[in-house]
C-alpha positions as CSV (number, residue, x, y, z in Angstrom):
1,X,-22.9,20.8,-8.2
2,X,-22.7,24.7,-9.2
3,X,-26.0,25.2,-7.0
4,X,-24.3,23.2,-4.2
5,X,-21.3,25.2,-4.3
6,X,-22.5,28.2,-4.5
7,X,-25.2,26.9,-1.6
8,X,-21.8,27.2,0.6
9,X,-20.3,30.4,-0.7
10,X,-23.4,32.1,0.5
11,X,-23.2,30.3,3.9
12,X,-20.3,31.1,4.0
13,X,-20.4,35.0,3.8
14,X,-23.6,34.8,6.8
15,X,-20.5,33.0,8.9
16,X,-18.7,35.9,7.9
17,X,-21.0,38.3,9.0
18,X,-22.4,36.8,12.0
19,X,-18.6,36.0,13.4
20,X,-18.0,37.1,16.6
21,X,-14.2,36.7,17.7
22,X,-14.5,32.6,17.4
23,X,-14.2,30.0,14.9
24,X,-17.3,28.5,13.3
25,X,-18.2,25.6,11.3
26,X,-20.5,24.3,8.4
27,X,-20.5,21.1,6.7
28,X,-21.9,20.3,3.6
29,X,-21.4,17.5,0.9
30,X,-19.6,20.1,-1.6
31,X,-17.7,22.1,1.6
32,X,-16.8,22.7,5.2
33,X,-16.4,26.0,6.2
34,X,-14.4,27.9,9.2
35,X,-13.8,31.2,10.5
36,X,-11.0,32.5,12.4
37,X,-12.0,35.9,13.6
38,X,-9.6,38.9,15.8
39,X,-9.1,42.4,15.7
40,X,-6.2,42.8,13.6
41,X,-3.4,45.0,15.6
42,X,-0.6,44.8,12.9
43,X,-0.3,47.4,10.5
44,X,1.7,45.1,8.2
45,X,-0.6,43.0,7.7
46,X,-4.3,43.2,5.9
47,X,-7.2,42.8,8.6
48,X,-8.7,40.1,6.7
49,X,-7.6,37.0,4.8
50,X,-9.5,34.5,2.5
51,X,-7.8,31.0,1.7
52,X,-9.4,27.9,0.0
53,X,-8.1,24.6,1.5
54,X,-9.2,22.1,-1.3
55,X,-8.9,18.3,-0.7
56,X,-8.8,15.5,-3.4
57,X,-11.2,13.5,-2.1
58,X,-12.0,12.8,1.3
59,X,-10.0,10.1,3.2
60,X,-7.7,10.0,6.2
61,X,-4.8,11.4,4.9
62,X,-6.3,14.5,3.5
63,X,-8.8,14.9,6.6
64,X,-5.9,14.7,8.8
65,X,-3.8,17.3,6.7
66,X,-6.5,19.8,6.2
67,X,-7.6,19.4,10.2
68,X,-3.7,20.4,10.5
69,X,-3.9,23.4,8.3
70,X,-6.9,24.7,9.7
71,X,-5.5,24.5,13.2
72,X,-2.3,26.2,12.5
73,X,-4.2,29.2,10.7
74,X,-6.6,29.2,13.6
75,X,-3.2,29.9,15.5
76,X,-1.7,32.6,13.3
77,X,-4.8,34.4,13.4
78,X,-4.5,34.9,17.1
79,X,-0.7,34.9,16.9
80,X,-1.1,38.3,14.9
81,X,-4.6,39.4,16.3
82,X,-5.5,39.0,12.4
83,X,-9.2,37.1,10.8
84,X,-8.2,34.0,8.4
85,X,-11.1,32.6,6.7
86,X,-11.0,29.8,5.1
87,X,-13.4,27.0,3.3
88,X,-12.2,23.4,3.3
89,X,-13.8,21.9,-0.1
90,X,-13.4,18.1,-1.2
91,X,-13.3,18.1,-5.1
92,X,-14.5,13.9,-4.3
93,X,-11.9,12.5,-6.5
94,X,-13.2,14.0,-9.8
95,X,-11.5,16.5,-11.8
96,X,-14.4,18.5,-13.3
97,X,-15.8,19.0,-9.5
98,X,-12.2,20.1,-8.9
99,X,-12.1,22.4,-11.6
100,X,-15.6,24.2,-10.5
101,X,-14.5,24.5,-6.8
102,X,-10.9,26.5,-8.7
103,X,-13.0,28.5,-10.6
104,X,-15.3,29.9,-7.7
105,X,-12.3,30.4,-5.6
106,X,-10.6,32.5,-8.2
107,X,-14.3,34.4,-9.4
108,X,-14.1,35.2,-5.2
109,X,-10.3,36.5,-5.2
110,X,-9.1,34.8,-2.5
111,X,-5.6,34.8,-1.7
112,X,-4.4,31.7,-1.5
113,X,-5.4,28.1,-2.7
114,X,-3.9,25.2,-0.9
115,X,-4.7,22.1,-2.8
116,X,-4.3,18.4,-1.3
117,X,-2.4,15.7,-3.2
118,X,-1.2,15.6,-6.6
119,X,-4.9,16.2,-9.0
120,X,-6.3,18.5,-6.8
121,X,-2.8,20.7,-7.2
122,X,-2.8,20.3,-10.9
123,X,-6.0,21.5,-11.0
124,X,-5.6,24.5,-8.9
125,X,-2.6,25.7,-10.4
126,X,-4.3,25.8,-13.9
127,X,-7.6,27.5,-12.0
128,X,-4.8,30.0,-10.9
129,X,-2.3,31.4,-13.9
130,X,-2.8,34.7,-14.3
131,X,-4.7,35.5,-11.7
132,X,-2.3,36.5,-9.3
133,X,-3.2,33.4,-6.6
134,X,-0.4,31.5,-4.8
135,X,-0.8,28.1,-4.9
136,X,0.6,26.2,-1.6
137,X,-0.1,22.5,-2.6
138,X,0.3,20.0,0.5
139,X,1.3,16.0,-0.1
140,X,2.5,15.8,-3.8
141,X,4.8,13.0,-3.6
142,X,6.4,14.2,-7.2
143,X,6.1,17.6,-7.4
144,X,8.6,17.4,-10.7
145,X,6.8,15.0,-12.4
146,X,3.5,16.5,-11.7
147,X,4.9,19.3,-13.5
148,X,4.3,21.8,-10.6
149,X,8.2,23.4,-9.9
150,X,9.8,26.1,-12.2
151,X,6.0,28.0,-11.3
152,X,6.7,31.5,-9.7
153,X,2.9,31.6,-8.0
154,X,3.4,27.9,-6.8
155,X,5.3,26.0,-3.5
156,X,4.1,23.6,-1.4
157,X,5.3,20.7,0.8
158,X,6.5,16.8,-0.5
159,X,5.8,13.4,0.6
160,X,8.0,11.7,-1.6
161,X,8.2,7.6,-0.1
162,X,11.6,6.5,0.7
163,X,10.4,3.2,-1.6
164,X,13.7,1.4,-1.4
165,X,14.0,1.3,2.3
166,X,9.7,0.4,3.0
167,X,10.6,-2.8,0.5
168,X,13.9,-3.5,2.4
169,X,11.1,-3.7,5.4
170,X,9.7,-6.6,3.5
171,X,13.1,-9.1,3.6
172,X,13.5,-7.8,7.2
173,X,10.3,-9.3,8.2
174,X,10.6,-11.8,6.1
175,X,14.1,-12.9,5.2
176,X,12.6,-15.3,2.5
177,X,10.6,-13.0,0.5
178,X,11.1,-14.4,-3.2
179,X,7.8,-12.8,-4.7
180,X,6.3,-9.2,-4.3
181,X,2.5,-7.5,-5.5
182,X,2.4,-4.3,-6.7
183,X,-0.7,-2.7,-5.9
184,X,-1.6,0.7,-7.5
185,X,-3.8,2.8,-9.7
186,X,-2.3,4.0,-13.2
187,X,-4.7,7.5,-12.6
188,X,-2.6,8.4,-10.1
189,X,0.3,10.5,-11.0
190,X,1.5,10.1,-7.0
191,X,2.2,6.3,-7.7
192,X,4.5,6.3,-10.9
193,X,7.4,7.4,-10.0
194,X,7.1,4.9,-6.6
195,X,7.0,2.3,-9.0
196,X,9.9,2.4,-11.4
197,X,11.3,2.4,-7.8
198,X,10.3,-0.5,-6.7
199,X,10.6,-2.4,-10.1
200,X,14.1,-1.0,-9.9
201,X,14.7,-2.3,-6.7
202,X,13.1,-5.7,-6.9
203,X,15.0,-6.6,-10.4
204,X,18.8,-5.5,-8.5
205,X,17.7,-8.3,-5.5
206,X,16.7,-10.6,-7.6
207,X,13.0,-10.4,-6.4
208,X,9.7,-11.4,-8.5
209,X,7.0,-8.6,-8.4
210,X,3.3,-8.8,-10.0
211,X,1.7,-6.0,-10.7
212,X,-2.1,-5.4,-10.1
213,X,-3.7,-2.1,-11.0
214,X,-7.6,-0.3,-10.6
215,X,-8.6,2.7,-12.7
216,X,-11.0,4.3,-9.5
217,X,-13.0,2.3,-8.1
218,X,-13.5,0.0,-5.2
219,X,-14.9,-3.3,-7.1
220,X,-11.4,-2.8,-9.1
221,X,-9.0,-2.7,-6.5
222,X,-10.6,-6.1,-4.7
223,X,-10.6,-7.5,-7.9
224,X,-7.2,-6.7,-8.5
225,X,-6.0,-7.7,-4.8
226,X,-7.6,-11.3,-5.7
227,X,-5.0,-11.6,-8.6
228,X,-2.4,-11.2,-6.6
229,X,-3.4,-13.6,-4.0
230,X,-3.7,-16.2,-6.7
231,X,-0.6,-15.1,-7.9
232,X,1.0,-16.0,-4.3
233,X,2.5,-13.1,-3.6
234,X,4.2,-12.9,-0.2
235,X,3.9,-9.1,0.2
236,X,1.7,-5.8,-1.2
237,X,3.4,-2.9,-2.1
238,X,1.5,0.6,-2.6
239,X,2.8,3.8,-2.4
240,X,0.7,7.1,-1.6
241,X,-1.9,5.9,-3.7
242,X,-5.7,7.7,-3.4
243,X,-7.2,5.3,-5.3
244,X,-6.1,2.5,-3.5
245,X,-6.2,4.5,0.1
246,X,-9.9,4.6,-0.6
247,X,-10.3,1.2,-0.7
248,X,-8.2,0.1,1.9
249,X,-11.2,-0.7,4.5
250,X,-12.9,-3.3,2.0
251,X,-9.3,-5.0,1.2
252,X,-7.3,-6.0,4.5
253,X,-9.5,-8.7,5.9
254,X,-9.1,-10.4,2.3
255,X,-5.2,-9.8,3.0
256,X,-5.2,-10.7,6.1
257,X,-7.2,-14.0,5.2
258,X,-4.2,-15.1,2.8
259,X,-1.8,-14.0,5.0
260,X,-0.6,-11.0,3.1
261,X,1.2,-7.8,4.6
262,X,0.5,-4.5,3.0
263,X,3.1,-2.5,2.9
264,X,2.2,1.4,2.3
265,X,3.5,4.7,1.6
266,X,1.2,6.6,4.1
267,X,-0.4,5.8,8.0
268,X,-3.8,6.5,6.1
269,X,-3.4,3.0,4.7
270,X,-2.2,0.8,8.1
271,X,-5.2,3.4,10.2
272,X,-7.5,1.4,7.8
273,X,-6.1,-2.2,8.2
274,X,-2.8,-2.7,6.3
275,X,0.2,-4.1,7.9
276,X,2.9,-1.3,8.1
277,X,4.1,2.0,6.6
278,X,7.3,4.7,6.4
279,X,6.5,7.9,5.8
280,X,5.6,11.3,7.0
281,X,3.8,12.5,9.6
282,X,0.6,14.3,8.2
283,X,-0.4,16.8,11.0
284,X,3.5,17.8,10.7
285,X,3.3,18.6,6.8
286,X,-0.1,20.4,7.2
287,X,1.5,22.4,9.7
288,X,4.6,23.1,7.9
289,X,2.1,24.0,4.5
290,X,-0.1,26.2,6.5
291,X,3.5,28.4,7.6
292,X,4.0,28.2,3.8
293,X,0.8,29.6,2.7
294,X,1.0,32.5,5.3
295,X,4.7,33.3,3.9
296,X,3.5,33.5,0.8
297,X,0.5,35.6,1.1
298,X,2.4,38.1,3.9
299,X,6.0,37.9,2.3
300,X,5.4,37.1,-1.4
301,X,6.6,34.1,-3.3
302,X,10.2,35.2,-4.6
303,X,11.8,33.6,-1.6
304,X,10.3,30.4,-1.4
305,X,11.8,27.4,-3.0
306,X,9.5,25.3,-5.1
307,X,9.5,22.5,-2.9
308,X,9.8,21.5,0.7
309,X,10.0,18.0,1.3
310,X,8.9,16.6,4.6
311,X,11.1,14.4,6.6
312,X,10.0,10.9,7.5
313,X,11.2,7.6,8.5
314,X,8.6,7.2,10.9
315,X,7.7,3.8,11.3
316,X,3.3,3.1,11.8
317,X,2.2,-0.4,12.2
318,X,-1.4,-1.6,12.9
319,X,-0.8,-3.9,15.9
320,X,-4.3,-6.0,15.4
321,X,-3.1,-6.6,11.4
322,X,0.4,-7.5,12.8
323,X,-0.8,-9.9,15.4
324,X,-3.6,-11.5,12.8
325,X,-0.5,-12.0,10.6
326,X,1.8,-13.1,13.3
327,X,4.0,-10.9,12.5
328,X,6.8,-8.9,14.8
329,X,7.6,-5.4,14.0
330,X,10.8,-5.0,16.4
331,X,13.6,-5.3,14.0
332,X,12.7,-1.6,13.5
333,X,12.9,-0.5,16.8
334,X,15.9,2.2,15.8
335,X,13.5,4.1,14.7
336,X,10.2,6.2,15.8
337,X,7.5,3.2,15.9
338,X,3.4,5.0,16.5
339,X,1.0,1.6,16.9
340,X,-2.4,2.1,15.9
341,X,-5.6,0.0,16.1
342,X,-8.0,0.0,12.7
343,X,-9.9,2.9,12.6
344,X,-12.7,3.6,9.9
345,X,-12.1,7.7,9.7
């Protein structure tokens, strides 16, 4: 992985170099790299700067943020006739590829780091301390109990699920909902506070809930979406749940077979089959961390707060699961409804 990795460092710096006033691209299993290139006008600002965008893992949630990001730098680069660099890496789930792509991006002195979901910001903020990097993270649903506020190099923008009002969904399409799955991974820091939630929630109405968990990988979340099945559940609940996300595309036909909704904590999730989500919307909070990131490395970080949390409440419904399911989505129509077909990106 180091020779891959520093493979696209040295790729990176011919892109550099052979830039000519327009973005480029390179793709490679370890990183994808862009360039943003102008004749800087503003003597307030440095002619040049470097930022590494670094994913989780790729799925559609993080491809989606990180295509944000990169857009809105591509615009403040022309905006202030300034070059933005930047490299978009995807640490592929695993913490010691995360920790290598920190490590370069510190040895190269870049200056910012804009990690994706909850790992990838842990990670980058330890990569960081002392070293004089802000850290803008994007999509940590709990930022507090990722232990990433109260850090004077580190902001970035929240996700956090509005669980009790996604599981209220649940009775208003089904009025006589008596039994709920809970569907999540236990490595994933995004997902615990989502569920003392929902456990919270389900015990005060009086609500049955199984839970059904996977460490990481695919086999285990089909194996533990059967249990729940043969537990009879009448609904899924997962939050913003990586592990799970990944998986989606080899899980909703099985729910869909037993007549199951999905309800999610991200559009990721219902893009790849399940039945419904309310949440954020993703180009909006890569947008919003992008701004961040600029502030930080322009302004400085003593005026940012440590957390910015997105609003939601958008509702995102697959409209082929909801028809396979017979099931009507209109009893939300007071609020922002986007219908999307099941995608595989």
């Amino acid at each position: 992985m180091k020779k891959i990795l520093a493979l696209c460092v040295a790729l990176t710096l011919l892109l550099a170099l052979a830039a000519c006033g327009e973005s480029e691209s390179t793709e490679s299993s370890a990183s994808e790299t862009s360039t943003s290139e102008s004749a800087s006008a503003n003597t307030g600002l440095k002619d040049t700067y470097n930022i590494a965008i670094v994913k989780q893992m790729d799925h559609a949630s993080m491809d989606e943020i990180a295509a944000a990001i990169t857009a809105e730098l591509d615009t403040i680069a022309k905006e202030n006739d300034i070059t933005i660099e930047y490299n978009v890496y995807s640490g592929q789930g695993d913490e010691s590829v995360l920790t290598q792509i920190g490590e370069q991006a510190v040895q190269e002195g870049v200056d910012a780091i804009i990690p994706i979901a909850t790992l990838a910001a842990q990670v980058m903020v330890s990569c960081a301390e002392g070293h004089d990097i802000p850290v803008i993270y994007a999509a940590v649903s709990d930022p507090a109990g990722a232990d990433l506020e109260g850090i004077d190099y580190v902001t970035g923008t929240s996700d956090a699920l509005d669980t009790e009002y996604i599981l209220e969904m649940m009775s208003m399409v089904n009025p006589e909902l008596e039994k709920v799955g809970l569907l999540y991974s236990k490595s994933e820091d995004n997902s615990t506070a989502a569920i003392e939630e929902a456990k919270n929630y389900l015990d005060n109405e009086g609500i049955e809930y199984v839970e059904a968990t996977a460490a990481s990988t695919t086999d285990e979340v089909i194996q533990a979406v059967s249990t729940l099945i043969a537990d009879d559940v009448q609904a899924i609940f997962t939050p913003t749940d990586n592990i799970i996300m990944s998986a989606e595309l080899a899980i909703y036909e099985q729910l869909i077979e037993a007549g199951i909704p999905h309800y999610t904590g991200a559009d990721s999730f219902v893009r790849n089959g399940a039945f419904i989500t309310c949440g954020v919307n993703y180009t909006d909070l890569g947008t919003e961390t992008a701004d961040l990131a600029f502030q930080a490395i322009t302004e400085g970080m003593s005026d940012l707060e440590d957390c910015y949390k997105v609003a939601g409440g958008i509702i995102t419904v697959n409209t082929e699961t909801a028809e396979a399911l017979g099931l009507k989505y209109d009893m939300f129509e007071d609020k922002e409804i986007v219908e999307v077909v099941t995608t595989e990106d």
